[in-house]
C-alpha positions in Angstrom: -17.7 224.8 -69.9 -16.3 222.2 -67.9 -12.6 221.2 -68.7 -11.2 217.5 -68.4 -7.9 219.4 -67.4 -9.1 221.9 -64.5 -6.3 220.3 -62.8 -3.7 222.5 -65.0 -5.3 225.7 -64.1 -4.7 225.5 -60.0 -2.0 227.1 -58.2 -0.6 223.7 -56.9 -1.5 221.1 -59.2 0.7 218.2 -60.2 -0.7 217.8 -63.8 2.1 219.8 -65.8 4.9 218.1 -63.5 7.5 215.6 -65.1 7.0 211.6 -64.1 10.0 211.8 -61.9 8.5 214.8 -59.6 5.1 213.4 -59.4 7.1 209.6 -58.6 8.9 211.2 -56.0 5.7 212.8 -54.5 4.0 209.5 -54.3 6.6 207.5 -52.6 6.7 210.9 -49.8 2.9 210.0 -49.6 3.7 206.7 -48.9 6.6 206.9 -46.7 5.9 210.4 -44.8 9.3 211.8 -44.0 12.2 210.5 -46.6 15.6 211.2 -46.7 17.2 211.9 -50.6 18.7 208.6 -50.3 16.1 206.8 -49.9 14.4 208.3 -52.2 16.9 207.5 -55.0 16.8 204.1 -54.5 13.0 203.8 -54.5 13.6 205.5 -57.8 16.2 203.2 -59.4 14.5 200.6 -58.3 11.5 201.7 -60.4 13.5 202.8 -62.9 15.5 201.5 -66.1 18.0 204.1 -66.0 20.1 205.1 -63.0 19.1 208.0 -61.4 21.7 210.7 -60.5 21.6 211.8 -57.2 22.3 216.0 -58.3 18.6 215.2 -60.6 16.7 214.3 -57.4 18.1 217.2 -55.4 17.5 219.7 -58.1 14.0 217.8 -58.5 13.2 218.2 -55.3 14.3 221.5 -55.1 12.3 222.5 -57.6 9.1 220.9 -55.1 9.9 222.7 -52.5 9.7 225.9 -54.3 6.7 224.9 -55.3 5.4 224.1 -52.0 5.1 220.2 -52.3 7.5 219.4 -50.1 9.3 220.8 -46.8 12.8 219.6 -45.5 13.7 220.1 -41.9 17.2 219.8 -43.2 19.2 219.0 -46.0 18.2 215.1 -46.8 14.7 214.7 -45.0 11.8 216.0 -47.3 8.0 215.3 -46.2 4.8 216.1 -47.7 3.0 220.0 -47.5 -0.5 219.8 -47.6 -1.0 221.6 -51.0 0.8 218.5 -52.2 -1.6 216.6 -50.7 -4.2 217.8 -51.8 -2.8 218.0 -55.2 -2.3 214.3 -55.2 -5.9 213.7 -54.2 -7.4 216.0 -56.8 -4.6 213.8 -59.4 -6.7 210.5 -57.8 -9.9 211.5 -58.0 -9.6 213.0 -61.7 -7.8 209.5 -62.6 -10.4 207.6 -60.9 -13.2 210.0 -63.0 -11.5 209.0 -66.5 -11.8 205.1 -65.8 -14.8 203.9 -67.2 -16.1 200.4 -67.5 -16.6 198.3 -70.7 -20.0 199.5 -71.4 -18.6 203.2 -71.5 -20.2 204.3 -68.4 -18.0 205.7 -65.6 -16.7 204.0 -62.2 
């Protein structure tokens, strides 16, 4: 049987990360190549609350252990392609769950 939440179940999926990891994955897809500064500002922009700068390195930290993202150095982070593809699967399972006012889906 088929399970709205296959997502969960594959080795590089984005569906049990926090808001702030998958925010900081979109704006990578976005911009390419980011440094943590950059970064941080996109995100208190977005955000109500100010954004410490230790939560978005141990955020991305965490990403890059789990293969989202790659850093040439300390500040620069950029995309893998599992993330990509784990963004796309994210899009197309959102896209699936939208359904029109007569019930049927887009």
């Amino acid at each position: 049987m088929s399970s709205p939440h296959t997502e969960c179940h594959t080795s590089h999926s984005v569906a049990d990360l926090s808001a702030i990891h998958r925010d900081l994955l979109w704006i990578l897809a976005q911009t390419g190549s980011c440094e943590r500064r950059q970064l941080q500002r996109s995100l208190s922009n977005y955000y109500t609350d100010d954004i410490d700068h230790s939560r978005i390195r141990d955020t991305l930290e965490e990403l890059s252990k789990r293969d989202f993202v790659n850093t040439d150095d300390t500040t620069t982070y950029q995309l893998t392609e599992a993330a990509r593809r784990a963004l796309s699967t994210r899009q197309a399972w959102q896209a699936g769950t939208l359904t029109t006012s007569e019930g049927e889906h887009k």
